[in-house]
C-alpha positions as CSV (number, residue, x, y, z in Angstrom):
1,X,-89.3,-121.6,206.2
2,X,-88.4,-125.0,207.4
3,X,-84.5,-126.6,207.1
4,X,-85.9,-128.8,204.3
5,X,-87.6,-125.9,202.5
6,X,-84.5,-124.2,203.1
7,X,-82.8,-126.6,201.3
8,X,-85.1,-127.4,198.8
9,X,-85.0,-123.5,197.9
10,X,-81.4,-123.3,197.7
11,X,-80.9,-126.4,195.7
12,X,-78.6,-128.4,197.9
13,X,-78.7,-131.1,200.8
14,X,-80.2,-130.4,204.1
15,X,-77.2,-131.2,205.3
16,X,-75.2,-128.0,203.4
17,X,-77.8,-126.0,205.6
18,X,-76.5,-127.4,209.1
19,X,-72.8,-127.3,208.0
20,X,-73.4,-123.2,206.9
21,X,-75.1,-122.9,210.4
22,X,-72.6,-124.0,212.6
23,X,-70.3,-122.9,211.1
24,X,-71.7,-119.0,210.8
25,X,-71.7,-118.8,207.0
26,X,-75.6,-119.5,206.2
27,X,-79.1,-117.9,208.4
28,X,-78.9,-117.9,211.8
29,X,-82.2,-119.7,212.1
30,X,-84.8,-119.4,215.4
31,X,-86.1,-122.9,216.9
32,X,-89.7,-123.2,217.4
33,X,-90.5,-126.4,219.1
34,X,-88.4,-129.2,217.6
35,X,-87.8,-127.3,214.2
36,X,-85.4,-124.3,213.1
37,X,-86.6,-122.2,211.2
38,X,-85.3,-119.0,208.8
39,X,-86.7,-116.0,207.7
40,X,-87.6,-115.2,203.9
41,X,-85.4,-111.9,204.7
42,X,-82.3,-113.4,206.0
43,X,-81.9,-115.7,203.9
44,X,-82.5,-113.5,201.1
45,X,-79.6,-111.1,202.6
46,X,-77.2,-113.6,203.1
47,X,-77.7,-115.2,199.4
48,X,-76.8,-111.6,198.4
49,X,-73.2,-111.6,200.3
50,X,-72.9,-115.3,199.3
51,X,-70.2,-116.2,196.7
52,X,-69.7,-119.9,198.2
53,X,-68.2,-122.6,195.6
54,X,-70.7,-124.8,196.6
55,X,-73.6,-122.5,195.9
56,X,-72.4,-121.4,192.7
57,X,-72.1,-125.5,191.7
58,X,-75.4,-126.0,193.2
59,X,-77.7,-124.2,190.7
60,X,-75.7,-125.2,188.2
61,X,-76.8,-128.3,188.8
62,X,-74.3,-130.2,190.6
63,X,-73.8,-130.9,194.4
64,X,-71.1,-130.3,197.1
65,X,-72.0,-130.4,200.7
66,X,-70.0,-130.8,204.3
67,X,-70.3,-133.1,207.2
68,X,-67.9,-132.3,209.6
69,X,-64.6,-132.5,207.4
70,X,-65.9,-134.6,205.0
71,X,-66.5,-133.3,201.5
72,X,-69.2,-135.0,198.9
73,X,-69.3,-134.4,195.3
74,X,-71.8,-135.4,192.6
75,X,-71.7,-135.4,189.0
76,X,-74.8,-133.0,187.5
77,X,-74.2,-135.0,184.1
78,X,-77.1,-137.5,183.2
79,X,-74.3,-139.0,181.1
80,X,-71.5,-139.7,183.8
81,X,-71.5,-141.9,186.9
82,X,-72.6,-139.7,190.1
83,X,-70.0,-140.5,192.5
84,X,-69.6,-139.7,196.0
85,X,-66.2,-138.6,198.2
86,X,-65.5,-138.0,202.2
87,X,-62.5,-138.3,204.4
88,X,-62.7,-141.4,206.6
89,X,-60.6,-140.4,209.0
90,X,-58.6,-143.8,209.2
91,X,-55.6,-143.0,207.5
92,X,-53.4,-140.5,205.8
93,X,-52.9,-139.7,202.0
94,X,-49.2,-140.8,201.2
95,X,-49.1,-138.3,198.5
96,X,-49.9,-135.6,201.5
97,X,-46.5,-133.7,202.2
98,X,-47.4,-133.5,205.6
99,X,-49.5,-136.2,206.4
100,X,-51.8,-134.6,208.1
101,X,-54.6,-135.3,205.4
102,X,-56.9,-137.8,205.8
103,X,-57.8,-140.1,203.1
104,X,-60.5,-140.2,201.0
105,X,-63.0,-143.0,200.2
106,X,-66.1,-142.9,197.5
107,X,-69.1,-144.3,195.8
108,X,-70.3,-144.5,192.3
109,X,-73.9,-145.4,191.8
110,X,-76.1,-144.3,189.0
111,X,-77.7,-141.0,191.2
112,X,-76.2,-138.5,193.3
113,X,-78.8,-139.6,196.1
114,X,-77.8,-142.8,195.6
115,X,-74.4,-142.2,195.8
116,X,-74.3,-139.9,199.2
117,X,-76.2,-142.9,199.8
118,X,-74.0,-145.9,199.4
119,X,-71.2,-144.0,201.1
120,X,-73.4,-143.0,204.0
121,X,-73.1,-146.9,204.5
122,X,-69.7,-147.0,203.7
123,X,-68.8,-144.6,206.8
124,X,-71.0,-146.3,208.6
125,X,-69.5,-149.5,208.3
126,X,-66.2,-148.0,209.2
127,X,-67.7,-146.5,212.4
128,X,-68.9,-149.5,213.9
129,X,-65.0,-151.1,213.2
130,X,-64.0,-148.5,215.5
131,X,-62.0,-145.8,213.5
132,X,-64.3,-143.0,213.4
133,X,-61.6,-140.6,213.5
134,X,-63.5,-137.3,211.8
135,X,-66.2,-139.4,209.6
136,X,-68.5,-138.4,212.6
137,X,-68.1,-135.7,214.6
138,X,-70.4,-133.4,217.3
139,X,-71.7,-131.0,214.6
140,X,-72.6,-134.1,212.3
141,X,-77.1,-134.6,212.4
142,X,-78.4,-136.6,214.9
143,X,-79.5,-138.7,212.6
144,X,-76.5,-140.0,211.5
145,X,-75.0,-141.4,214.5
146,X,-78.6,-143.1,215.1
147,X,-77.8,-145.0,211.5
148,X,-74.7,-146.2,212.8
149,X,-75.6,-147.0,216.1
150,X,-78.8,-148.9,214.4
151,X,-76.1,-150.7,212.1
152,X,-73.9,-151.4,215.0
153,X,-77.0,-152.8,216.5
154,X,-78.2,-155.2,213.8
155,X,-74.4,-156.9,213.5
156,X,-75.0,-157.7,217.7
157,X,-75.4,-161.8,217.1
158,X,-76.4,-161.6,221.0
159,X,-79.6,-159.5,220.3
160,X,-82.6,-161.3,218.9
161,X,-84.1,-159.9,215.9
162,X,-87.3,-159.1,217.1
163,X,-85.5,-157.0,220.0
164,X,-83.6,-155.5,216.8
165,X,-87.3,-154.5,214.9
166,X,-88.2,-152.9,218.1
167,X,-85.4,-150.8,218.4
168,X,-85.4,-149.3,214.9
169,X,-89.4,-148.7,215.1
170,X,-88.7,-146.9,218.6
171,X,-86.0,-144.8,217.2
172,X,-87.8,-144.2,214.6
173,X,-91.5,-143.7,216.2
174,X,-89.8,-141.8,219.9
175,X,-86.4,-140.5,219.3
176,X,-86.2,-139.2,216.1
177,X,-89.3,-137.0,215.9
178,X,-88.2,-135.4,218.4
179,X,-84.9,-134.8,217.4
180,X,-84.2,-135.3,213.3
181,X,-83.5,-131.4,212.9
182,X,-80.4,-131.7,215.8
183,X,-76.5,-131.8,215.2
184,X,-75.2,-134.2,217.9
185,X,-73.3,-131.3,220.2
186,X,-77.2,-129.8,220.2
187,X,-78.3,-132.9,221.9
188,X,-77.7,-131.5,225.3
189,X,-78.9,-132.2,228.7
190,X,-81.2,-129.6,229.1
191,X,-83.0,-130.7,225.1
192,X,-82.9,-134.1,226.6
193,X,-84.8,-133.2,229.8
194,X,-87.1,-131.6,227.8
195,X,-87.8,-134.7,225.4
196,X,-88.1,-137.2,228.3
197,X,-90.7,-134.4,230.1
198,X,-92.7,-134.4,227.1
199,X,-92.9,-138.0,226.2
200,X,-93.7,-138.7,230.5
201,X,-97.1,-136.5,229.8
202,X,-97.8,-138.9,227.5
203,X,-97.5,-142.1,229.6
204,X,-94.5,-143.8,231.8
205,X,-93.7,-146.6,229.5
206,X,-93.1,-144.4,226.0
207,X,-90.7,-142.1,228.1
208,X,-88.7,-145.1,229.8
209,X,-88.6,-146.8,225.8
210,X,-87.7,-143.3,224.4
211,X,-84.8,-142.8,227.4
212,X,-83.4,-146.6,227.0
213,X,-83.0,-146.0,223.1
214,X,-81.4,-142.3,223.6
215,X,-78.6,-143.5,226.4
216,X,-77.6,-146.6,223.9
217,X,-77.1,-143.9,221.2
218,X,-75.3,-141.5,223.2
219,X,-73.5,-144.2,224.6
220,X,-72.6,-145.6,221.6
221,X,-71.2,-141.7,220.6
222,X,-68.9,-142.3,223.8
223,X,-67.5,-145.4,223.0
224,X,-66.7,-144.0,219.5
225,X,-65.1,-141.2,220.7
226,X,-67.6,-138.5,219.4
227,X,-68.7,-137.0,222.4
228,X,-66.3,-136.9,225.7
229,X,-69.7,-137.8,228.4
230,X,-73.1,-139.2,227.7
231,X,-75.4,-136.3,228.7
232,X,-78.3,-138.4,229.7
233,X,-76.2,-138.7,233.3
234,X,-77.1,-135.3,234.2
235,X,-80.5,-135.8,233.2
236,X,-83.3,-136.4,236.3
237,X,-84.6,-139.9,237.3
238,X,-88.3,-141.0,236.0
239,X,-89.9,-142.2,239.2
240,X,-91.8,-145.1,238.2
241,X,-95.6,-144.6,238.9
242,X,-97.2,-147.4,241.8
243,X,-98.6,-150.0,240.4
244,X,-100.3,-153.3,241.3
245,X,-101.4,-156.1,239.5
246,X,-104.8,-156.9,238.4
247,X,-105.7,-160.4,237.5
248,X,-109.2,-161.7,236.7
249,X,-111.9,-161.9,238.8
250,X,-114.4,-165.2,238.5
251,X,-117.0,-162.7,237.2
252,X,-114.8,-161.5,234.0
253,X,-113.2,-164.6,233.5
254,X,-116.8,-166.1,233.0
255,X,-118.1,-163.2,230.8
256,X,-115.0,-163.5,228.6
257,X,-115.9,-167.5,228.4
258,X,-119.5,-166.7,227.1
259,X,-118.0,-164.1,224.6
260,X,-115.7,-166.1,223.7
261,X,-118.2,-169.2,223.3
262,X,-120.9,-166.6,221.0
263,X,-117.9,-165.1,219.3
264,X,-119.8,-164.9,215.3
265,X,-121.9,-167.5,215.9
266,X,-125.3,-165.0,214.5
267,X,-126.5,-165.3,211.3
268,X,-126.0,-163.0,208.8
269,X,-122.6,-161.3,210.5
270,X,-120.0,-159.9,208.6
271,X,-116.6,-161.5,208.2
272,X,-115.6,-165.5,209.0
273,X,-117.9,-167.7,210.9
274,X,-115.8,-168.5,214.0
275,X,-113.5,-171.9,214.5
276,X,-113.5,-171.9,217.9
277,X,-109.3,-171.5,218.3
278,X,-109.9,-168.2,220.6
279,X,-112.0,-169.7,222.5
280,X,-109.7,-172.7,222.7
281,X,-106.6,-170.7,223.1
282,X,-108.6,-168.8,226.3
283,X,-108.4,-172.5,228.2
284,X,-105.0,-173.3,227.5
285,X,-103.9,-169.7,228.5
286,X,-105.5,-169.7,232.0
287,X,-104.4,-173.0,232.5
288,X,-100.8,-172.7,232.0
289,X,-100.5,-169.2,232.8
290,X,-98.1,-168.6,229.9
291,X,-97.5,-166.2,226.9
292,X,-100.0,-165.9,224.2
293,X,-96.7,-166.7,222.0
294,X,-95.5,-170.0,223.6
295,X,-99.2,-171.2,224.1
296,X,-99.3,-170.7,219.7
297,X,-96.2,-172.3,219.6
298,X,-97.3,-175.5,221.2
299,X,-96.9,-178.8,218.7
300,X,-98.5,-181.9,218.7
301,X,-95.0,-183.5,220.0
302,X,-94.7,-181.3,222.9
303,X,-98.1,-182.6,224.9
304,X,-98.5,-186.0,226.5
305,X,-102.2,-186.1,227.3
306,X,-101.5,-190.1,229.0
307,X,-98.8,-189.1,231.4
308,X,-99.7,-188.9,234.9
309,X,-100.2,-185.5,235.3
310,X,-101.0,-185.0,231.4
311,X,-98.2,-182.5,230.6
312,X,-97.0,-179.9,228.2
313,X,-93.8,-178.7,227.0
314,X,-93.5,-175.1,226.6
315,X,-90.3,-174.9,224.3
316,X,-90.6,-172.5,222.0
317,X,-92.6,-169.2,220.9
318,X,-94.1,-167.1,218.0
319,X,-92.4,-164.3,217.0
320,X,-92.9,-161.2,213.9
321,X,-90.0,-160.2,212.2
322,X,-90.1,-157.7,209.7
323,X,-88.6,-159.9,206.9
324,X,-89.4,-163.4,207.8
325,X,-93.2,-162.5,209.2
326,X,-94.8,-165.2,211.4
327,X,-92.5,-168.5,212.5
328,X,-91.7,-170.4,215.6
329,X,-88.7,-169.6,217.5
330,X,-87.2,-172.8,219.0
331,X,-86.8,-171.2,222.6
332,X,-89.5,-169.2,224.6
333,X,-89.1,-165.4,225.9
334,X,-85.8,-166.4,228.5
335,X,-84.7,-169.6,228.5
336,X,-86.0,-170.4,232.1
337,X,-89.2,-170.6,230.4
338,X,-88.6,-173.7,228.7
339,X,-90.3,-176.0,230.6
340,X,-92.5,-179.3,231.5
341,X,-95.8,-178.1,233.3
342,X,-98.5,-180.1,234.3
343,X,-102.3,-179.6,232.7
344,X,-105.5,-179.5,234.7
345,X,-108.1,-181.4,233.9
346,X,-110.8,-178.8,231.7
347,X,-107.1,-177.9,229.9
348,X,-106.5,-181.6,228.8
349,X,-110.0,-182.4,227.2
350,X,-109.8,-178.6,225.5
351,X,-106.0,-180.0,223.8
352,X,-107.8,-183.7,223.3
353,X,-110.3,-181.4,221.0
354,X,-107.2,-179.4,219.4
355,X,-105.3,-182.7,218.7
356,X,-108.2,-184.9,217.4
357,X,-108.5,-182.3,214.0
358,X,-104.4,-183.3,213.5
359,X,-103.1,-186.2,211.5
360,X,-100.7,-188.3,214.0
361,X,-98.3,-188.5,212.0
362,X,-97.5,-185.0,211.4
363,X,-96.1,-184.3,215.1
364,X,-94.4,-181.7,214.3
365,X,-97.9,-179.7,213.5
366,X,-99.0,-176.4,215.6
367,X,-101.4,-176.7,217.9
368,X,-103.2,-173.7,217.2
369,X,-103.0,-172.8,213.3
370,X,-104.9,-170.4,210.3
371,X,-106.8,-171.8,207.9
372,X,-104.3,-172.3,205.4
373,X,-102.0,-174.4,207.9
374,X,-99.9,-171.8,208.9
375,X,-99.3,-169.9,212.6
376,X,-101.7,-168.1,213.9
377,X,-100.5,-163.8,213.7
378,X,-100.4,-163.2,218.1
379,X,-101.7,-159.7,216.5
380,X,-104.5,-161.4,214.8
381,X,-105.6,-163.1,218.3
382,X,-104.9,-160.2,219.9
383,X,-107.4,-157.9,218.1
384,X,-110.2,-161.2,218.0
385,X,-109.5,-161.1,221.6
386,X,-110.4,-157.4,222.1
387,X,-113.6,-157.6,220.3
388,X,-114.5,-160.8,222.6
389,X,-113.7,-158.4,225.5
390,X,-115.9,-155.8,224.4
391,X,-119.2,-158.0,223.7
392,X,-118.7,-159.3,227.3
393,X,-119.2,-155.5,228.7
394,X,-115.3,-155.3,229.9
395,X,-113.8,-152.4,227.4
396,X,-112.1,-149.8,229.2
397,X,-110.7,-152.4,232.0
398,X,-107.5,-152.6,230.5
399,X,-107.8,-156.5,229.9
400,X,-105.5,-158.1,227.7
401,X,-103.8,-161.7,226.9
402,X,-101.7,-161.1,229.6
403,X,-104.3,-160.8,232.2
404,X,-104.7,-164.4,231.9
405,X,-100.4,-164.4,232.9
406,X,-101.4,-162.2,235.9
407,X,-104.4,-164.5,237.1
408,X,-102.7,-167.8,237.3
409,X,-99.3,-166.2,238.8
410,X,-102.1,-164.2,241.6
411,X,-104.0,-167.4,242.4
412,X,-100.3,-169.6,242.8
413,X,-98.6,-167.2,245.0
414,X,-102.1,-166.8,247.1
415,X,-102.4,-170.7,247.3
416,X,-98.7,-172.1,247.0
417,X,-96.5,-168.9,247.9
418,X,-94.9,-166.5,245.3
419,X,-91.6,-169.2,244.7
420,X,-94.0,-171.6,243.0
421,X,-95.4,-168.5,240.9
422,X,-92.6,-168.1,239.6
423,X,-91.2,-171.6,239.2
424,X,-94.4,-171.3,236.6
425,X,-93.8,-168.0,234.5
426,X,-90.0,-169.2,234.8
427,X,-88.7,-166.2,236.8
428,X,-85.2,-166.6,238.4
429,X,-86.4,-164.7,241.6
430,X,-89.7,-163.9,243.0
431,X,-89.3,-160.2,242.2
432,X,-90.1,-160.1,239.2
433,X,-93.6,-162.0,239.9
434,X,-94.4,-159.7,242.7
435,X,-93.9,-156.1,241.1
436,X,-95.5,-157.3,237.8
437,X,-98.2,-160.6,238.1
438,X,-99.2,-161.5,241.1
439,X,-101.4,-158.8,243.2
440,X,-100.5,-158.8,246.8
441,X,-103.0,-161.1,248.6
442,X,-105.4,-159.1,251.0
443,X,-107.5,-161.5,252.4
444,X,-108.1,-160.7,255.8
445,X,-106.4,-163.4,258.4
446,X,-107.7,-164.3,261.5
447,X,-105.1,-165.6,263.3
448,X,-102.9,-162.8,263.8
449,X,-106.0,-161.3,265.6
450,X,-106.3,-164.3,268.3
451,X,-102.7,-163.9,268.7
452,X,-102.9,-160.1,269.4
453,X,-105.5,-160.9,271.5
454,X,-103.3,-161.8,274.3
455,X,-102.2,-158.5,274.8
456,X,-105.8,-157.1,276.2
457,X,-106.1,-156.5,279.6
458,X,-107.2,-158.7,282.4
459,X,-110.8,-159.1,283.2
């Protein structure tokens, strides 16, 4: 049986069952894969030598379980408050004649699950002030220091919120799957080599994610004085596969243009008759080279179609967070992305389109907008984009929104040098641009030929 079926059999926390492990009073357990897992037997012979408070309390009804030093206790009556009670490790008891006890704190809620709970928070809370003193300790779960390293996270005003979102769904998604049935001591460098092997079979990026989010955590058990070294130092380096940029060619940038163009257009299809914004959105992307999120972020205000060049203003971008869904963030990705660029001609009479549907007045107005007014979803474009890139024959080819990011920094840095590609995507150094958007130009030269030519012998 499984920790949870353990626990589940036993009548008390998952947690009692970690506690009775390390320290040698419940089943031994055996690991298979990422679980532990006890034998009927054992556990059945232990229960029989087993006299433990906490047991007894348990199938009466009530609850008392360990983490670390701290002790919880809730009320089995239906007609009492369940409370909640652990040692902080901040302070001592005055009435302690020693003064070697810590201090208790507590929560009263109207459930015991809601009480362990609400003081889960509570020691969480005090972690991220910097006294963890005992709360948290190296046989406390895993899972546990991830909560407060996620709750020290989401008070970081430096962070945006989206980059907040993704680290909780890649904790959640990479990390703890992996390992949810750990104390923290477990997570060793040998368990962690493991993990990181495992999630590199699957593909580069998910192990680089799944390594960033487990060095913050471990870090984060450093700095709090929980463990005395991060682990993940000892672990080996991920080489980082090659890889080279692939923009557009003429040939798929003009089948995406016809897809895009016949995109539910037939009669008698299922779902909306088209509106034209993809299509419309396609332009403006390859023309400006820029994220699908600051090109649906564009406003009314922020083009001057009678300038000389026409320009845009690329000052903001869409963003998803989990609570607020779909707005317009008032800066782009980095902040040397907010920026005047100029417009090419087949871009400016694709905007003169846009903007004609838009009362002047309202200059505040998206660009690019749903039905009902509001911002268009990126994730909504994104998957109308994919099924324009599969009626054009291109599935499989690993083309994106971004490939249109790729194809104008490719044809700058081929026709202008790298510097101005990245004066474009607003990249402090040509680095960037080079390992990630603009494939190496391999056009074959002919003057270093006639120059090498003077080194053949004389006639």
């Amino acid at each position: 049986m499984t920790t949870s079926e353990l626990a589940e059999y036993l009548g008390v926390q998952a947690q009692a069952i970690y506690d009775m492990r390390t320290d040698g009073r419940g089943p031994s357990g055996i690991r298979v894969g990422r679980e532990i897992r006890y034998r009927v037997s054992d556990v059945r012979q232990r229960l029989d030598g087993l006299h433990e408070p906490e047991l007894a309390m348990s199938r009466r009804g009530g609850d008392r379980w360990r983490r670390g030093d701290q002790v919880c206790r809730s009320a089995p009556s239906a007609r009492s408050q369940p409370s909640s009670s652990a040692q902080d490790g901040l302070g001592r008891r005055p009435s302690s004649p020693t003064g070697t006890d810590n201090r208790h704190v507590g929560a009263t809620c109207e459930s015991r699950n809601a009480a362990q709970a609400a003081l889960k928070a509570d020691l969480a809370a005090r972690l991220r002030s910097g006294g963890v003193g005992d709360s948290v300790d190296a046989s406390s779960p895993f899972p546990l220091l991830a909560a407060a390293w996620l709750e020290d996270v989401m008070l970081d005003v430096v962070r945006s919120q989206g980059t907040k979102d993704t680290y909780q769904r890649e904790l959640r998604a990479l990390v703890l799957t992996f390992f949810e049935n750990f104390t923290i001591r477990e997570v060793t460098v040998g368990r962690i080599e493991l993990f990181l092997r495992q999630q590199r079979a699957k593909s580069y990026s998910r192990a680089k994610h799944s390594r960033t989010i487990l060095r913050m955590i471990l870090v984060f058990a450093v700095r709090r004085g929980i463990i005395p070294r991060n682990p993940m130092k000892e672990t080996s380096r991920m080489k980082k596969p090659p890889h080279t940029p692939k923009p557009l060619s003429p040939e798929q940038i003009a089948a995406i243009r016809l897809a895009s163009s016949e995109w539910r257009t037939e009669k008698g299809g299922t779902g909306p008759r088209s509106d034209w914004q993809v299509r419309d959105l396609i332009e403006v992307m390859l023309a400006t080279a820029t994220r699908i999120g600051d090109v649906l972020a564009i406003r009314q205000c922020d083009v001057d179609l009678d300038a000389d060049p026409p320009r845009g203003n690329i000052s903001g971008t869409l963003v998803v967070h989990n609570k607020a869904g779909v707005h317009r963030q008032e800066h782009p990705k980095t902040h040397e992305s907010n920026q005047v660029i100029g417009m090419p001609p087949f871009a400016v009479e694709v905007i003169r389109q846009r903007l004609a549907l838009l009362d002047p007045e309202e200059t505040e107005h998206l660009m690019f907008y749903s039905r009902v007014g509001t911002p268009l979803a990126p994730y909504n474009v994104r998957r109308t984009f994919r099924g324009i890139v599969r009626n054009a024959g291109l599935e499989g080819l690993n083309i994106s929104t971004h490939s249109f990011h790729r194809t104008g920094a490719t044809l700058l840095a081929n026709e202008l040098g790298m510097r101005a590609a990245a004066d474009l995507l607003g990249h402090t150094s040509t680095s960037s641009t080079k390992a990630h958007y603009a494939e190496p130009d391999r056009t074959v030269k002919s003057e270093p030929a006639e120059v090498m030519q003077r080194l053949a012998p004389p006639e």
